[in-house]
C-alpha positions as CSV (number, residue, x, y, z in Angstrom):
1,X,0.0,0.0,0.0
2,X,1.7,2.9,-1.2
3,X,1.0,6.3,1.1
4,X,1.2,9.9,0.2
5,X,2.2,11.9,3.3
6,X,2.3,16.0,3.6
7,X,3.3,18.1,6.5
8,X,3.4,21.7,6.7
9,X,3.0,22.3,10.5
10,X,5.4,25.1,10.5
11,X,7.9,26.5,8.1
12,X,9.0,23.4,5.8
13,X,7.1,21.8,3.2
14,X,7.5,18.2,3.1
15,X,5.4,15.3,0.7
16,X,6.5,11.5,1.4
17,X,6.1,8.3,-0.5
18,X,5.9,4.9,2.0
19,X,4.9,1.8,1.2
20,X,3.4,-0.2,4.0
21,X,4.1,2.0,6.9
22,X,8.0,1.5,7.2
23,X,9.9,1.9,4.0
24,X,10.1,5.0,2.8
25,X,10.3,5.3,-0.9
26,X,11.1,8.9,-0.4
27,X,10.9,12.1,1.4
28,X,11.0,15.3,0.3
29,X,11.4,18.7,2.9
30,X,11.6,22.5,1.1
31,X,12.6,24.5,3.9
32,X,12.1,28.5,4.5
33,X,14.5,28.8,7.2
34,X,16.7,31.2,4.9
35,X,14.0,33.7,5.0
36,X,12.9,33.5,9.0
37,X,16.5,33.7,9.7
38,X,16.6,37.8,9.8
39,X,13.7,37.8,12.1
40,X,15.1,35.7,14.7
41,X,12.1,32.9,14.3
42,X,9.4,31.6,12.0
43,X,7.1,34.6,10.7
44,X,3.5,32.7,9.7
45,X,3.0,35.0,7.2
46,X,6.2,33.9,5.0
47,X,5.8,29.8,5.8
48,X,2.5,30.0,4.5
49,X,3.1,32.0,1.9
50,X,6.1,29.6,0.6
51,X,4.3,26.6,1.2
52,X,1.7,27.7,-1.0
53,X,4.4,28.6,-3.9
54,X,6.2,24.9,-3.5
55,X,3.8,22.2,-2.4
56,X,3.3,21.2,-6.4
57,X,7.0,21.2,-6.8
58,X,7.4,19.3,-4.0
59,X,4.8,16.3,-3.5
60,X,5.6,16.0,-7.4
61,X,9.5,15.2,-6.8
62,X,8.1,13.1,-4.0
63,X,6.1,10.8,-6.4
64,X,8.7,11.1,-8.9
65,X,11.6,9.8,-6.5
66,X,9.0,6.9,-5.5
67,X,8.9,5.8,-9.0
68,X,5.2,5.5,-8.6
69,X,2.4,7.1,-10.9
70,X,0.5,9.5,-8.7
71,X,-2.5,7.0,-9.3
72,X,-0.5,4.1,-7.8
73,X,-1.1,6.0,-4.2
74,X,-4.3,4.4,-1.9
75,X,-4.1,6.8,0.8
76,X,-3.6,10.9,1.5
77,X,-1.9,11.4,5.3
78,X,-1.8,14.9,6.3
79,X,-0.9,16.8,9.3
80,X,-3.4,18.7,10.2
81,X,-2.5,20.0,13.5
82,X,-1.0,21.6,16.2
83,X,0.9,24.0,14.1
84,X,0.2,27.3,12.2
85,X,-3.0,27.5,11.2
86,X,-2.0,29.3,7.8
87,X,-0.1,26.7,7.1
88,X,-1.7,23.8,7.9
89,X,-4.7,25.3,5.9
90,X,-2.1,24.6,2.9
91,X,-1.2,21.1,3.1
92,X,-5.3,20.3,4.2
93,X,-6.5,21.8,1.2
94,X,-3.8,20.3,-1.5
95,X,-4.3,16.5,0.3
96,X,-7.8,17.1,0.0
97,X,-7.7,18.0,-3.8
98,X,-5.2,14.9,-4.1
99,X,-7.8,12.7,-2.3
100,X,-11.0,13.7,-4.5
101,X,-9.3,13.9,-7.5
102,X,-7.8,10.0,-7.0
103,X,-11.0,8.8,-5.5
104,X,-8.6,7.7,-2.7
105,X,-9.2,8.0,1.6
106,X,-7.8,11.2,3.2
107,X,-6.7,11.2,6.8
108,X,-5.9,14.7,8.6
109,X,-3.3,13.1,11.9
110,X,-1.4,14.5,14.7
111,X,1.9,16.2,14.4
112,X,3.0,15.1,18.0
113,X,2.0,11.7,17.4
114,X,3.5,12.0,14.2
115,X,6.9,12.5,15.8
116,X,6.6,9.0,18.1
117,X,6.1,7.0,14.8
118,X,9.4,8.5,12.9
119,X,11.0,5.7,15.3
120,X,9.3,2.6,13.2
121,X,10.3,3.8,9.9
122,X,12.8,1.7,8.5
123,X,15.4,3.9,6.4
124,X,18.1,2.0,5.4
125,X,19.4,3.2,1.8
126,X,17.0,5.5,1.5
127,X,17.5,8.9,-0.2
128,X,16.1,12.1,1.6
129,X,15.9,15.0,-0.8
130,X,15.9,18.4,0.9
131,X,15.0,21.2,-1.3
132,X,16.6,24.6,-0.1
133,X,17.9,27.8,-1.7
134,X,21.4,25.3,-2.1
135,X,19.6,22.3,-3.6
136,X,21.4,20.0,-1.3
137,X,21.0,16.4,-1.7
138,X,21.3,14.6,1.3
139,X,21.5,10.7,1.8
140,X,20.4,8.6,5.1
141,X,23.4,6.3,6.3
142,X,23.3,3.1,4.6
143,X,23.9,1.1,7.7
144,X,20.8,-0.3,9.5
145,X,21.1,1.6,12.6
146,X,17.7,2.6,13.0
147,X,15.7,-1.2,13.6
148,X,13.7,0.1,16.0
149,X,11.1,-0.9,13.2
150,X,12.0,-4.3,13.8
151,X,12.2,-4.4,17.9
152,X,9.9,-1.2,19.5
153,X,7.2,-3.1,20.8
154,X,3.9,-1.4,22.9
155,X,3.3,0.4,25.5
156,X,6.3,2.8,25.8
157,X,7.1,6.1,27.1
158,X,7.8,8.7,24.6
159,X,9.4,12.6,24.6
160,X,8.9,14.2,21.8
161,X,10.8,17.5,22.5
162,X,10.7,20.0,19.6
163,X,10.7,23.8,19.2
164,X,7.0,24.3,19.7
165,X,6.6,21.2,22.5
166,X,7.9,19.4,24.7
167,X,5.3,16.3,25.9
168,X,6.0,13.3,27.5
169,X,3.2,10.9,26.5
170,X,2.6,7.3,27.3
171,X,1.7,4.9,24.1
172,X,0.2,1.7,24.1
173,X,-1.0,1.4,20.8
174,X,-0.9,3.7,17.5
175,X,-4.3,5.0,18.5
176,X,-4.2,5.0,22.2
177,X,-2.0,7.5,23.2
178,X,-2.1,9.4,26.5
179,X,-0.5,12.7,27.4
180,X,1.3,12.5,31.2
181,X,3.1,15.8,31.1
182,X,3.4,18.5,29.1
183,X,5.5,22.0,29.4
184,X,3.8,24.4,31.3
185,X,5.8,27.9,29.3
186,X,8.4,27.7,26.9
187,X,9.0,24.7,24.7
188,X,12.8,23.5,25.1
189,X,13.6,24.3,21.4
190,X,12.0,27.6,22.2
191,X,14.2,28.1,25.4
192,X,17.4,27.0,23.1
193,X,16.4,29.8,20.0
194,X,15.8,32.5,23.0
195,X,18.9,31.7,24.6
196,X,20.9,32.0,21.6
197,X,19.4,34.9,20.2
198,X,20.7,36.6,24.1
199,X,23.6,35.3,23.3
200,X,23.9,37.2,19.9
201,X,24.5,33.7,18.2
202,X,21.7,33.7,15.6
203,X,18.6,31.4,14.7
204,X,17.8,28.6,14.9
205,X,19.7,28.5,18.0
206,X,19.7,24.5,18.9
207,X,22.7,23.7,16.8
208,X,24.4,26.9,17.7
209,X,24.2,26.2,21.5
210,X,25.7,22.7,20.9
211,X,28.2,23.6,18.6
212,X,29.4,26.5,21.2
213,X,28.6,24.6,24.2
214,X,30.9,21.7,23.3
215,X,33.9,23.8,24.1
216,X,32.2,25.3,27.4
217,X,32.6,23.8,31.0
218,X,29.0,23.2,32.5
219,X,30.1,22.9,36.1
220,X,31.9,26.7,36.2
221,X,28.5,28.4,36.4
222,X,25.3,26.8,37.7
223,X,21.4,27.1,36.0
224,X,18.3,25.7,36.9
225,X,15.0,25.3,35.7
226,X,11.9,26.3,37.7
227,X,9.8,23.8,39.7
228,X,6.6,22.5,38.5
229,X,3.5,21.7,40.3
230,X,2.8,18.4,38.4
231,X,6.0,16.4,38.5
232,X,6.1,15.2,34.9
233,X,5.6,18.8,33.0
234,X,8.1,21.2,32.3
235,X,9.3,24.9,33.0
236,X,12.1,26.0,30.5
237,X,10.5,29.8,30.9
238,X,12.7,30.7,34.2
239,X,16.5,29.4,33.4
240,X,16.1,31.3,30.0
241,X,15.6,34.5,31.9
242,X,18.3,33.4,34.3
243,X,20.5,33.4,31.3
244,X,19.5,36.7,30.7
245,X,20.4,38.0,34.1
246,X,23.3,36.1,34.0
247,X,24.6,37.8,30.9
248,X,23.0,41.6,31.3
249,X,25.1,41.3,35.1
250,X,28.5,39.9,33.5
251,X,28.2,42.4,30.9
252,X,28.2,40.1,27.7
253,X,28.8,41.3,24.7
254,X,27.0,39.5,21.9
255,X,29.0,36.4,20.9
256,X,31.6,37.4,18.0
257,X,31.8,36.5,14.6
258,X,34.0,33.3,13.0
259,X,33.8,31.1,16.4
260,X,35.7,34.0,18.4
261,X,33.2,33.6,21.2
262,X,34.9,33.9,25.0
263,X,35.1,31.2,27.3
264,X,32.3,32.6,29.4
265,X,30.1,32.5,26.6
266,X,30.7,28.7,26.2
267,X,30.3,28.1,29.3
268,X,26.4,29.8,29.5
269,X,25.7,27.8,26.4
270,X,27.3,24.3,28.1
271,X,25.3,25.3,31.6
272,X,22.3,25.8,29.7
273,X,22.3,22.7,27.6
274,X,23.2,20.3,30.3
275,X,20.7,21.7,32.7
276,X,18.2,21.3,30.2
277,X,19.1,18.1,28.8
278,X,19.1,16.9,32.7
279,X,15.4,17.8,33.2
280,X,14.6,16.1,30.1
281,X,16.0,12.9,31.0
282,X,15.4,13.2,34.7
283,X,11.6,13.5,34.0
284,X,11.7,10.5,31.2
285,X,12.8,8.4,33.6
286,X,10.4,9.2,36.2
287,X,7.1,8.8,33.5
288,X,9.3,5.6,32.7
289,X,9.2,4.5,36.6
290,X,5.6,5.6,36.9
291,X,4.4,3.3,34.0
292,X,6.5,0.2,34.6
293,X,8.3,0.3,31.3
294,X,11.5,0.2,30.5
295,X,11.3,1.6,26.7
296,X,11.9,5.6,25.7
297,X,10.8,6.8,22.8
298,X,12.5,10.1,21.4
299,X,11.8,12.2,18.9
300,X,11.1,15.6,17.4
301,X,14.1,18.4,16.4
302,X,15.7,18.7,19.4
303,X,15.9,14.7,19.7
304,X,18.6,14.9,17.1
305,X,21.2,16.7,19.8
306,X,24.5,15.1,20.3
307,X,24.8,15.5,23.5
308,X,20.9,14.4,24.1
309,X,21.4,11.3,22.4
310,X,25.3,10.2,24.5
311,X,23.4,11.8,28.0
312,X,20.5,9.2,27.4
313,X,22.1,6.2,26.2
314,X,24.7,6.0,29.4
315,X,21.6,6.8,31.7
316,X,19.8,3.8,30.0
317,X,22.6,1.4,30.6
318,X,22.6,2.3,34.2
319,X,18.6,1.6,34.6
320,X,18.5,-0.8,32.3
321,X,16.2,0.6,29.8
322,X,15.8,0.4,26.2
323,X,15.9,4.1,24.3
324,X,15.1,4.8,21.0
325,X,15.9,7.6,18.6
326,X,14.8,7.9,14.8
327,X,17.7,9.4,12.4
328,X,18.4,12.9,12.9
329,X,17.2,13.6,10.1
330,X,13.8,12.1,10.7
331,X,13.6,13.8,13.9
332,X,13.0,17.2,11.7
333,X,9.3,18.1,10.3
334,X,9.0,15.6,7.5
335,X,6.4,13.6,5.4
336,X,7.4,10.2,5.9
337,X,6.5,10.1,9.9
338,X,3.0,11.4,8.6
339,X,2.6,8.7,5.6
340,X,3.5,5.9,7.8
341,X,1.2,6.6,10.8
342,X,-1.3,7.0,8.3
343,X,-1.2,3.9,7.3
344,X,-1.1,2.1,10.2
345,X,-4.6,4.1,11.5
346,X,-5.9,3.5,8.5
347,X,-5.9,0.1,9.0
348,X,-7.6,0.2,12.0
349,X,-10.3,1.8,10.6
350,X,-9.1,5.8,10.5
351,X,-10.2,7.9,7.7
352,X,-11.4,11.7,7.6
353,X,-14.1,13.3,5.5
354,X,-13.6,16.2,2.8
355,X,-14.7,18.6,6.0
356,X,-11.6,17.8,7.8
357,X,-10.1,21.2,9.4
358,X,-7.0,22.1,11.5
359,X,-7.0,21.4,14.9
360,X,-4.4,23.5,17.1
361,X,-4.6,21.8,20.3
């Protein structure tokens, strides 16, 4: 069963071809990042605006790179919320056209739950094609590292951790999903672009802080993040701020161009990621203990961090528990998450009507 799969939650534009909800035949992202970067974060105005100029370029690449005829596809996946409502109004409307003019089902899914399933694709040798203002190619690794297709079995905790959320949610099927804690304030891919834009690095500022951060000690300065009342939600609104105290009191500067950043500078950025990164896993473990399971699921843009990834695997080995990450390069908004939980709710009976709207909760 070959699935078509469109997401445009935010600012990319992505159209995936999978065939039976794990292989993906391909997947296809145009980004707008180039034109959000001056603004410091993702204008609505501009995704929607771009999505609607290259979502025919781009589900047509994704067909073609399938080497499928478009009337070869049985189903229409689309994410239809949370996400900006412009431009989820985009992708609804062109899988909706897709749908009626193929006479095939359309089904609008979750982005969040969207994330969870990037970690039963199965991607070996399998080209992604990212369409930017450079064109780049890009190619998955052809080793079979990711077989958590093969061995993530049900019910698992899972942290998706993204720019926009950061939920911990406990899964026990594809369509039983339940939220147990959810950030309360800031995402922590929210807390990462704010903390880099007061430290004059630039946006998006995940990758910055963990590129600078890698040369900064963490234990010279100390952050925290605030309490919270329920014990499994979040708080990343209060170290950000502390960040910002911490820098308007040591007077500084915005970092410097070409890596010439001080030592204090790395040293905020390291502080901040590993405080962060401790809440995240501190509180996975806990919904872990809580449920009695001894599988993590990660996912979403931030689960692609380095340091992340090394801080959860030791932690694992210690309690004994199973973690698992999709490719970094499925952790990013992309089509083939969407096209393979389609598929798999679709065969349990899943399918939306030509009325199907956004939903931003």
């Amino acid at each position: 069963m070959y699935v078509l799969g469109i997401e445009t939650s935010c600012d990319e534009t992505a159209a995936s071809i999978v065939k039976d909800g794990r292989r993906i035949l391909s997947n296809v992202v145009s980004s707008s990042l180039k034109e959000h970067k001056k603004y410091g974060g993702v204008v609505p105005e501009i995704a929607s605006r771009m999505q609607l100029e290259s979502i025919t370029k781009v589900v047509d690449c994704a067909v073609k790179e399938a080497k499928i005829k478009l009337k070869n596809i049985n189903l229409v996946s689309v994410t239809c919320g949370p996400g900006l409502a412009g431009s989820l109004l985009v992708g609804i409307s062109f899988a909706k056209s897709i749908s009626l003019g193929l006479g095939v089902p359309l089904l609008g899914l979750n982005h969040l739950y969207s994330h969870i399933y990037a970690n039963f694709l199965w991607c070996r040798k399998v080209k992604n094609t990212f369409l930017t203002t450079e064109n780049r190619t890009l190619e998955l690794s052809p080793k079979a590292i990711f077989l958590n297709a093969e061995h993530l079995a049900f019910p698992f905790v899972a942290l998706i951790v993204s720019g926009g959320h950061t939920t911990l949610f406990y899964v026990k099927d594809f369509d039983k999903i339940d939220i147990l804690g959810a950030t309360c304030d800031d995402a922590c891919g929210e807390a990462f672009d704010k903390v880099a834009k007061i430290l004059g690095l630039g946006y998006p500022g995940g990758p910055l802080i963990e590129r600078l951060a890698r040369r900064g000690n963490s234990k010279n300065l100390k952050f925290s993040c605030s309490n919270t009342k329920e014990l499994l939600d979040f708080s990343f609104s209060g170290i950000k701020t502390a960040v910002l105290y911490y820098v308007k009191k040591h007077s500084i500067a915005p970092a410097l161009p070409a890596g010439r950043h001080s030592q204090l500078v790395r040293d905020v950025a390291a502080s901040f990621q590993e405080t962060v990164i401790d809440t995240l896993i501190k509180k996975s473990l806990l919904a872990c203990k809580f449920k009695k399971t001894n599988r993590l699921v990660i996912g979403g843009g931030v689960a692609a961090n380095t340091r992340l990834r090394e801080r959860l695997y030791s932690e694992a080995e210690k309690k004994g528990l199973n973690i698992y990450f999709p490719h970094p390069k499925l952790c990013m908004d992309n089509a083939a998450m969407v096209a393979g939980l389609g598929y798999q709710l679709f065969k349990k009976g899943y399918k939306s009507g030509l009325d199907l709207n956004i939903d931003l909760n």
